[in-house]
Structure formats: C-alpha cells, structure tokens
C-alpha positions in Angstrom: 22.8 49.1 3.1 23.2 52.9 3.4 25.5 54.7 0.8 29.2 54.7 1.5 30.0 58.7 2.7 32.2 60.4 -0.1 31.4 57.7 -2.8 30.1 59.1 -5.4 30.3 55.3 -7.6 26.5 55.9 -8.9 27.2 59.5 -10.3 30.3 58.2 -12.1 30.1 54.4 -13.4 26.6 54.6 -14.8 25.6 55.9 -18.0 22.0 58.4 -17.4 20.0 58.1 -20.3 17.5 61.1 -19.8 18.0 64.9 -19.3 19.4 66.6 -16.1 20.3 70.4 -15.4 23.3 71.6 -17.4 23.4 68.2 -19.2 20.6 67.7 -21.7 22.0 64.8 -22.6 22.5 62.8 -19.6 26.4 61.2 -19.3 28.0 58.3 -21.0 29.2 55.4 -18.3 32.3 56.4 -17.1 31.7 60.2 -16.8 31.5 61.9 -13.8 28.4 63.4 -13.4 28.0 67.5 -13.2 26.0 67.4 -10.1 28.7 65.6 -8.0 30.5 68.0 -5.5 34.1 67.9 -4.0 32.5 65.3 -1.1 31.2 63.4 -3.8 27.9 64.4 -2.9 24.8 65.0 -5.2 23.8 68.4 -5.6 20.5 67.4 -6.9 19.9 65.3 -4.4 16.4 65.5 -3.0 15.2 68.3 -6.0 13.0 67.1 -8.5 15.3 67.9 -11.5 17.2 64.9 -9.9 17.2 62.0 -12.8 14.4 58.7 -12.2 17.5 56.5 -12.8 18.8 58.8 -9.8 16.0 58.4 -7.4 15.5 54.7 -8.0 19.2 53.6 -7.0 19.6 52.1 -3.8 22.5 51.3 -2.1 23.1 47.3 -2.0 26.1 45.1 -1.6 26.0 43.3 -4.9 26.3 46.7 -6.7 28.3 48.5 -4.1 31.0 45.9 -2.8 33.2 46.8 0.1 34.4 50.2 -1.6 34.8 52.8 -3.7 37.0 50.9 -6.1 35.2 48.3 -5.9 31.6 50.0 -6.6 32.7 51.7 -10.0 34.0 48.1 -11.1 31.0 46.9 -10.0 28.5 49.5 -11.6 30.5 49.5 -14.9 30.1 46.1 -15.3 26.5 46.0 -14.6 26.3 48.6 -17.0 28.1 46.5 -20.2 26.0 44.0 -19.1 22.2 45.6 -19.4 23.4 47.2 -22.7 
C-alpha cells in the first residue's frame, strides 16, 4: 500500500518518543507534528534528522483503513494499545 496523498495520519495520531528538529521532545499522540506542511506533507522527509519511528512506518491497510478519518482512529488506537 502507498501512503494516501495529503494524509498526514502518521505525523498526527502517533506519539514520537525521541528528538526531532524544533521538538526535543518528540509529540504526545494526538499532536500534530511540527514538520507537517499545509499538504500534509513531511518536511523531514528523506533528511536524516527524520525520527527512526518516522522512517520505519509503512503504509498498510490495517493501520491506514480506507481514509483519513479512519487512519487517525486507527493509529490512535494502536497507540493506547502498545502503551
């Protein structure tokens, strides 16, 4: 599965545990994520600064559903879940 254009579910619903640029600190789950432009694009993408948590994602259907909405329900209960 290839991420949904404009999505933006995995800089938003998950919590990021380790530092990033601008946010030593990561984000609590729920947070939308400094790095996420207008498009709901990453800005880090690609740059090493970009979190491991980051880089490891990959799009799949159990995580990203049929949509946006569905994606950040989906993420934020896989991330009560593994805490």
């Amino acid at each position: 599965m290839e991420c949904r254009a404009g999505c933006g579910a995995c800089c938003i619903a998950p919590s990021i545990n380790t530092a990033m640029p601008d946010m030593p600190h990561g984000k609590a789950a729920g947070v939308r994520c400094l790095h996420l432009d207008e498009n709901n694009l990453c800005q880090l993408f690609g740059q090493q600064a970009r979190p491991r948590f980051c880089k490891e994602f990959s799009a799949q259907e159990y995580v990203c559903g049929t949509s946006k909405d569905e994606a950040l329900q989906l993420i934020a209960w896989l991330e009560v879940q593994t805490n």
